[in-house]
N, C-alpha and C positions, 0 to 999 in steps of 0.2 A: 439534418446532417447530409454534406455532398456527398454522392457517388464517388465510389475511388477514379473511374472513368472521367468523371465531371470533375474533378479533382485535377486529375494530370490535364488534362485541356486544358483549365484556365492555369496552371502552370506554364504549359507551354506559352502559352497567350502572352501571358504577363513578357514571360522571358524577353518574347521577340519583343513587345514595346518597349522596355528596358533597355536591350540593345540600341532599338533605333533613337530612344531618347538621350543614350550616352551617344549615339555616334552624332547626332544633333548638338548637342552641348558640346562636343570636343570640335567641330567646324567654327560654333558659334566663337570659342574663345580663344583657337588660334586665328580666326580673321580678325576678332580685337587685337591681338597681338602683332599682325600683321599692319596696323591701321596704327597700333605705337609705333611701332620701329620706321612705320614712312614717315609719320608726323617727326621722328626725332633727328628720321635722315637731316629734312627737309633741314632742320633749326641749325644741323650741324653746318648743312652746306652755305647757309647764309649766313652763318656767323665763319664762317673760311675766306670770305670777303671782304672782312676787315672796316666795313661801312659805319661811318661816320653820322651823326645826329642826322644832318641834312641831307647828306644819302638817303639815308631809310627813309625820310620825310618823303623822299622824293618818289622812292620807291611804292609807298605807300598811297600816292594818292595819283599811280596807273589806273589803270579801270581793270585793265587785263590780270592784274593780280587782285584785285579786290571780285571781278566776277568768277575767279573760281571758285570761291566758296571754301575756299578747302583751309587756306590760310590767310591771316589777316595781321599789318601791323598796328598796335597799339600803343597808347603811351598809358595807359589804366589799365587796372586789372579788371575783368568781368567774372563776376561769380559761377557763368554758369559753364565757360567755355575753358580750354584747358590752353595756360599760355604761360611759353618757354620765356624765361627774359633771355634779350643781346647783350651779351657782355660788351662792357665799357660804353652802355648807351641807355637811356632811360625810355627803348620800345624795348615790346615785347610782343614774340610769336603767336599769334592769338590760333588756336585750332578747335572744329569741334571736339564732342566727348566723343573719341573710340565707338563705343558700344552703342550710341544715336547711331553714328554713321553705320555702322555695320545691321544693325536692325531696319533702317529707314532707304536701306539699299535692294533697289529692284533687283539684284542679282542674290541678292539675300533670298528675298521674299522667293522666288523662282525655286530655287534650291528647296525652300522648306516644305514648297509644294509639290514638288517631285519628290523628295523623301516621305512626304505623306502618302503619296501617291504607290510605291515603291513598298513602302510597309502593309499598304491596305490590300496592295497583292499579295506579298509573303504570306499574309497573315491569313489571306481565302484558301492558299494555297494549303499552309499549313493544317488548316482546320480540315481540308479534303484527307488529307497523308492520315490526320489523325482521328479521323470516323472509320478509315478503313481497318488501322494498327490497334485503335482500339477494340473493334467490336467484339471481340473473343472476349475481352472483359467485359465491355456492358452484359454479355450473354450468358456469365457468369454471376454477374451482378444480379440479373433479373429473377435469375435461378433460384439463388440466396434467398429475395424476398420472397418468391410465392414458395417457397420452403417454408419459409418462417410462417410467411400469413396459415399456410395449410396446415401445418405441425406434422408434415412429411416430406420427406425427398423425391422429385420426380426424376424420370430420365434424363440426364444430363448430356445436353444436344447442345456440343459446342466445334465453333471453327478453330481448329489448332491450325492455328498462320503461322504461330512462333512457338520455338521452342521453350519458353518459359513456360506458357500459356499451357502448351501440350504435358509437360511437368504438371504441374497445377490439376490440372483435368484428370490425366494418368491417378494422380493422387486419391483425387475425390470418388473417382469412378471405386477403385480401389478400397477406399472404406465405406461405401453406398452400398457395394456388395458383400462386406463384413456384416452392416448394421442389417441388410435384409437378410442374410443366414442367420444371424443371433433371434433377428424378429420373429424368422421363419422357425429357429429353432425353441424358441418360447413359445411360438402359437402350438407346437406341435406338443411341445409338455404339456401344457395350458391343456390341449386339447386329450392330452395321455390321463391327464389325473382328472375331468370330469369323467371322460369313459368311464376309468376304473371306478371310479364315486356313485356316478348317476347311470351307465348301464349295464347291460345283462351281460356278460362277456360270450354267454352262447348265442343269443339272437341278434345281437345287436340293437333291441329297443330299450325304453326305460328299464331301471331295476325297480321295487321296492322305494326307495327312500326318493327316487323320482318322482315318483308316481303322488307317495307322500308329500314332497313340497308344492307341485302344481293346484292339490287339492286345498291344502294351508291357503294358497294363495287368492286360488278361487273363493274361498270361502270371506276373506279380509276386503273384495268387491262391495259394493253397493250392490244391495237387492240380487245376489247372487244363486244363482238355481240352477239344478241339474241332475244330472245321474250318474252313477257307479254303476260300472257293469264287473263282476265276478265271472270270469269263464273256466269251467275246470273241466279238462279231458281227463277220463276219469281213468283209460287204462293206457297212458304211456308209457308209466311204469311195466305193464304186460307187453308192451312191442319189444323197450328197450329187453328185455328179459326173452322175448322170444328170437327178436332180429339184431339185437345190437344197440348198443349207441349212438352209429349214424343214421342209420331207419328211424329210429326214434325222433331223435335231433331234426332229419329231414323231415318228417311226418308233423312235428309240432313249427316248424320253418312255414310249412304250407299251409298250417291253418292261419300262422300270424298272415297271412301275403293275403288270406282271403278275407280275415280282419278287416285287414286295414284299405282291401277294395268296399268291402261294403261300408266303411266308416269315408271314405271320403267328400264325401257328398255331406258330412259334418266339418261345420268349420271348428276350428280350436281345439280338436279333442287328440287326447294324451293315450298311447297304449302302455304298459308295461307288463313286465312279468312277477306276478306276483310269488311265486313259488315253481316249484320245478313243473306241475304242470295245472295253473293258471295263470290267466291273464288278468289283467286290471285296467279296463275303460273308463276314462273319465271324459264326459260331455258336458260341457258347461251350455247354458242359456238354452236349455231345448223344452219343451213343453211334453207335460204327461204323456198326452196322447200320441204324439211324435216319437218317446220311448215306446210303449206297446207294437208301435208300426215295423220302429226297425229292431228293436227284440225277435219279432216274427220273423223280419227277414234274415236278419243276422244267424238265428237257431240253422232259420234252413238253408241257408249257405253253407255253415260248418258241417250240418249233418252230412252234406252230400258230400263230400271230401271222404275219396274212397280211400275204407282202410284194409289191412292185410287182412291177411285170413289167420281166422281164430280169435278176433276183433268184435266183442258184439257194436255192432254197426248205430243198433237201437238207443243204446243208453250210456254212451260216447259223450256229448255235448249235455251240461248242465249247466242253467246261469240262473245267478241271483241280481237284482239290481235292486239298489236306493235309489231315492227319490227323494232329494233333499234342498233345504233353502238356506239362508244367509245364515238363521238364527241355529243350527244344527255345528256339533264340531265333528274334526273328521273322525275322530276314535268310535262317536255314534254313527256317522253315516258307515264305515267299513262294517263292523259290527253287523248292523242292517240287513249291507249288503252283503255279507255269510251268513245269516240266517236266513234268509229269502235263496238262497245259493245250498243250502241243509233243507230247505222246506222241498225245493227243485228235483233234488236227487232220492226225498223222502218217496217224489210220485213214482219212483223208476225211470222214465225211458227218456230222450231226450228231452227236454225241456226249459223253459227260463219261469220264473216266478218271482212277483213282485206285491210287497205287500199292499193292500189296500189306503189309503188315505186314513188317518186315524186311527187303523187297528192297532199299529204299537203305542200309541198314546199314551197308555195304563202302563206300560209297563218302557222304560230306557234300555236302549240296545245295549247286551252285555257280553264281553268276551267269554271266551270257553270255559276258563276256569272258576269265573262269578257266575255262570250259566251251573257250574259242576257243584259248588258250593250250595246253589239256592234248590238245585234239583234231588244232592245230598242232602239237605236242610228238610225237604219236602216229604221224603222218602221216611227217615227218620222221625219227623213228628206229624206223619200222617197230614202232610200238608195238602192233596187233593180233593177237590169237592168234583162228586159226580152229579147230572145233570140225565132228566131223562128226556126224551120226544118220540112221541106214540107214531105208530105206524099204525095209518086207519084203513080199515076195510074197505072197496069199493061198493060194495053188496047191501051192507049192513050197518057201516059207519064205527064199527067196533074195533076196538083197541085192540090191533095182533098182538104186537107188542112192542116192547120200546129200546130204542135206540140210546144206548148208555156212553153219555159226553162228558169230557171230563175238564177239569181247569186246575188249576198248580196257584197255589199264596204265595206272593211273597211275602217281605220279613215286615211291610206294613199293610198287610192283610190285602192288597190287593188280586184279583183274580185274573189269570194270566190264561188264554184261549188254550188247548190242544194245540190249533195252527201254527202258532208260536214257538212252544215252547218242545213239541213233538222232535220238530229237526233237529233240535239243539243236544236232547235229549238223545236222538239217535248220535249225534258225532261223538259224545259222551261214554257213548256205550252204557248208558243207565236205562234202557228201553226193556230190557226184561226184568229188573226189579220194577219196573213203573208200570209194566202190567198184570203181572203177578199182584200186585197191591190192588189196583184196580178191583182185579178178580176176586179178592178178598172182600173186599168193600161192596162189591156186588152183592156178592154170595149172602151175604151178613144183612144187608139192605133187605134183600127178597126172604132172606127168613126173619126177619122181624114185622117187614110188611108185606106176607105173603100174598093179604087178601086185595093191598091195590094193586101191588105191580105182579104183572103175569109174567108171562116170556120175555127175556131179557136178551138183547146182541150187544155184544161188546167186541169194539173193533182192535184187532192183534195186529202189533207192529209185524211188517217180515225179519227183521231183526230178530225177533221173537220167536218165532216159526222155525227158522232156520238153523237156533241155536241148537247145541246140544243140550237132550236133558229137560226141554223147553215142556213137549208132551205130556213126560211124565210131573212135573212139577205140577202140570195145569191141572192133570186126573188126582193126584196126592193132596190137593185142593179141594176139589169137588169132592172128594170122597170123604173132607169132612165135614162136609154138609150135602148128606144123602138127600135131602126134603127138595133141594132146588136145580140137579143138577140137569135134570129134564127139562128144565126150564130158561137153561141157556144156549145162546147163541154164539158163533165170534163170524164178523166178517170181514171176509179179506178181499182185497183191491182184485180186481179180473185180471189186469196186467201181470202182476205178479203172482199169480194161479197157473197164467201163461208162462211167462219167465222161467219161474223154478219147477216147473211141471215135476220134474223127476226128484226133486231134494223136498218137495211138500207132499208128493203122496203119502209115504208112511206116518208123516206128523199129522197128518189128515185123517185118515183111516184109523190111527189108535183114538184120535179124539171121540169121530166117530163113532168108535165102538162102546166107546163111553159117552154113548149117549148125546153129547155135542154137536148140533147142527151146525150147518155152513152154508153163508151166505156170499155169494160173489158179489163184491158191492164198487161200486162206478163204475157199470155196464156202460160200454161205447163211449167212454171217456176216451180210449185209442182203437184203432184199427188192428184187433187181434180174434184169430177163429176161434171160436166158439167148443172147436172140440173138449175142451175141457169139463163139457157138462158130461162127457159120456169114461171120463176118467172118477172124478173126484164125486164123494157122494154130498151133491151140492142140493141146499133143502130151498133155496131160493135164489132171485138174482136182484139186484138191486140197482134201477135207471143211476147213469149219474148225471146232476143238475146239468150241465152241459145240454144234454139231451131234451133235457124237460122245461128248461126254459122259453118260452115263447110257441110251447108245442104246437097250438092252435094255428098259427099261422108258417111253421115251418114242415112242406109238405115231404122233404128228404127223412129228418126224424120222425116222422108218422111212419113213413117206409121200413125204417129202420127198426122200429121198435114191430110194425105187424112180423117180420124175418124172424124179428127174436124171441117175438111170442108161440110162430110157429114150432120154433125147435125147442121152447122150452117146454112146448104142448106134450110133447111125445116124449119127455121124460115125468111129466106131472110138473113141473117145476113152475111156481106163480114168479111173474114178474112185477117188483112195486117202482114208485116212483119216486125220486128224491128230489128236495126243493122246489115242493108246490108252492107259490107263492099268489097266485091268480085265480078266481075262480073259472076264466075259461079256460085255464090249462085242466084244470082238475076235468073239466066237462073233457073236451080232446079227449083225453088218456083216460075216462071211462068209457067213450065210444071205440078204444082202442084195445080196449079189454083188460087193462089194468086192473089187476087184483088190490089193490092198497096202495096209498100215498103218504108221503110224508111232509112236513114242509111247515112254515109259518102261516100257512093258508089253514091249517088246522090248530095249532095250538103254537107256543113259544118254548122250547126245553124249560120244563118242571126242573127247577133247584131239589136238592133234598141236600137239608143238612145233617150232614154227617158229621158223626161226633170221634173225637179220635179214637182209631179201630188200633188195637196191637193186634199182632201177628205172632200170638203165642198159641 
């Protein structure tokens, strides 16, 4: 199809050949015409003469009228020439055809060549006038198409020479900037109703259901792998309540900005707000060891993000992270990563926690309320098996006593770690019927088998401790079984000894008094002073593996543990060791003065099955 530009040119074009072909043809047929009426003069004027046969004979065989050419007398007719008869005579005016002469005339020929001539100028001429009067349309024209080829409007950069043209452009200019408001005004809904869908309207990053389709997504890749990070600031809630709602707001504003500095240096990865105060990281394609690195860093970048005062500073930042692959969906990886995020906040104080490779295996990651279900289910039909592991003497090799571990059925008999299912149990708030049971179950264990198992520790959630009523429930216990109460222990985490210094002495001291030792157990798992040996009446301390791993060759926890053997000297108090696994460790931490060890280096936790116990 022609350009409309290309279109009116060869209009014009045409025109002018038209014209000069009509002004060509109307010369052509009045000089015919002019070539009759002299041929007809001619016949008149010789027949006004009135010439007689032998006249005209005579006439006819001049040379002077025979070499013009122009006319000739005959006594026949010739087919091809055009001839008048003499009245009252048997010649006739013989002349050529009009239209020979007029064609076969050098003043013809002259003429058609100067009108060639004369048109071939017009018509250069023309084609100048009309490159320049067009161009506003070709420019419009060109416009049109790379509109069309792009399937957008550009700037329209046109020469308004004429006022049509200037019209036209006004025009378009005019609805280009309607069609970019409406565009602009659709990007901007477009853009109104993801925000309100997909993000946080207080921070501005993902919400929830963002967070949730990135991970859908991820997971539907080829050979897909990664981590969830749960991050939960545990007292926003206590700023907003002490400072307000913008202190709050800005206080959670600067830990997302320190996020997402130390996330940078990850490609691909997604922040959101998972609730009012966690966050939800998603890192695709990153390898284990890669999460452990920036776990560490990430922890201690938030921790140091100073908070107000009245703020414990310590136990601020807690993360859980999954570690998951293609074959996992996301309801199990979130899942995961709250329970690994409950296991975090179990230890106290800042920290991230992640479960091991395999441990959940036995058991499918389960929301809070199949968590509440299986953990009711447990509580009710005595579903706990306890487990014991000895604590051996350095001296003698003799069994102090043992360490009482416990695990949880599920509803097809599998056995579910402490590790596990502890956290879960504490978001639950079933953590002191689930020790109280325990303690039952002890209690009952050692009077049935008094003669194997001796002194018995059994480790007390702080949940527990903390609770009202917790104390006395434990002694209203023990007191009805007179035969073993001498013979138990509970130990609690040193940090939280530390922590609640003043809300556990008195649940301390009645235990005490009833007979109850107390063990401070995962010594120098954190950096907390020790004074608490000279508060709480503490019957021993307990290394935590941290410490004792690789003792032999780490010469700072050698340091560490002479400091603590020092001060637990001078109160009598032995220090044992947790997760011996080596036998050079076990050597170390005898040359170290270690009283007793525990660990797989000695034995595997002794099962005992336990048959179901009521609690009447």
């Amino acid at each position: 199809m022609l350009a409309k530009a290309k279109l009116i040119e060869q209009l014009k074009i045409k025109s002018l050949f038209m014209i000069m072909v009509v002004l060509y043809l109307l010369v052509c047929v009045f000089s015919v015409l002019a070539v009759y009426q002299a041929q007809n003069s001619q016949h008149h004027t010789l027949e006004a003469l009135a010439l007689n046969n032998q006249q005209l004979e005579n006439i006819a065989s001049k040379t002077a009228l025979l070499k013009t050419n122009f006319a000739r007398l005959v006594l026949k007719k010739e087919g091809n020439s055009r001839q008048l008869a003499i009245t009252n005579t048997r010649w006739y005016l013989s002349f050529q055809q009009p239209i020979y002469l007029v064609f076969t005339s050098p003043l013809h020929l002259f003429f058609t060549l100067v009108l060639f001539v004369i048109g071939w100028l017009v018509q250069k001429k023309l084609q100048e006038e009309l490159v320049i009067k067009l161009k506003p349309l070709r420019q419009l024209e060109r416009w049109a198409s790379v509109t069309l080829m792009q399937g957008s409007s550009n700037a329209l950069a046109i020469d308004n020479s004429s006022q049509e043209i200037e019209t036209i452009t006004l025009a378009i200019r005019q609805l280009q900037q309607q069609i970019n408001d409406n565009a602009a005004n659709d990007i901007a809904w477009d853009q109104s109703i993801r925000a309100s869908a997909l993000l946080d309207q207080e921070t501005r990053i993902g919400n929830r259901a963002f967070f949730d389709n990135r991970l859908q997504a991820l997971l539907k890749e080829d050979d897909a792998q990664g981590a969830v990070f749960l991050i939960q600031f545990k007292e926003i809630d206590l700023v907003q309540n002490l400072y307000g709602y913008q202190q709050a707001m800005s206080l959670l504003l600067t830990l997302i900005q320190v996020t997402k500095q130390r996330l940078q240096d990850q490609p691909g990865y997604f922040l959101a707000r998972h609730s009012d105060d966690e966050l939800s990281v998603l890192i695709p394609n990153v390898f284990i060891k890669d999460v452990e690195k920036l776990a560490d860093l990430l922890l201690k970048k938030l921790a140091s993000v100073v908070m107000p005062v009245g703020i414990n500073q310590e136990e601020f930042v807690h993360i859980g992270i999954s570690y998951f692959g293609a074959e996992q969906v996301p309801y199990q990886i979130m899942s995961e990563a709250d329970m690994a995020l409950r296991a975090a906040q179990l230890q106290g104080p800042s920290q991230w926690f992640m479960f091991e490779a395999g441990e959940l295996a036995v058991v499918k990651a389960k929301g809070s309320l199949k968590w509440r279900t299986l953990l009711n289910a447990a509580i009710n039909g005595n579903g706990f098996v306890i487990f014991f592991q000895p604590v051996i003497a350095s001296d003698s090799a003799k069994v102090l006593h043992h360490e009482v571990l416990s695990k949880v059925k599920d509803k097809n008999g599998t056995l579910i770690s402490a590790r596990v299912f502890f956290p879960m149990a504490q978001k639950c708030g079933l953590m002191v019927q689930i020790d109280l049971l325990i303690l039952v179950q002890v209690c009952r264990m050692l009077t049935a088998k008094k003669a194997q198992q001796n002194k018995c520790s059994i480790n007390i959630s702080i949940d527990s401790l903390l609770s009202v009523g917790f104390a006395e429930k434990f002694i209203s216990i023990l007191s009805s079984f007179p035969e073993v109460k001498d013979q138990l222990m509970i130990e609690i985490s040193e940090y939280q000894l530390v922590n609640h210094l003043s809300k556990l002495q008195p649940t301390l001291a009645a235990l005490s008094t009833a007979g109850v030792k107390i063990i401070a157990d995962k010594v120098g798992q954190y950096v907390v002073s020790a004074r608490y040996i000279n508060i709480y009446p503490i019957y021993a301390m307990k290394l935590h593996r941290s410490i004792v791993i690789d003792i032999d060759k780490k010469i700072e926890n050698q340091v560490f543990i002479q400091s603590l053997k020092t001060l637990a000297a001078a109160k009598n108090i032995p220090v044992y060791a947790l997760g011996v696994e080596k036998q050079a460790e076990w050597r170390a931490l005898l040359q170290l003065g270690i009283k007793g060890g525990q660990g797989h280096f000695f034995t595997e936790p002794v099962a005992q099955a336990v048959q179901a116990i009521a609690l009447d």
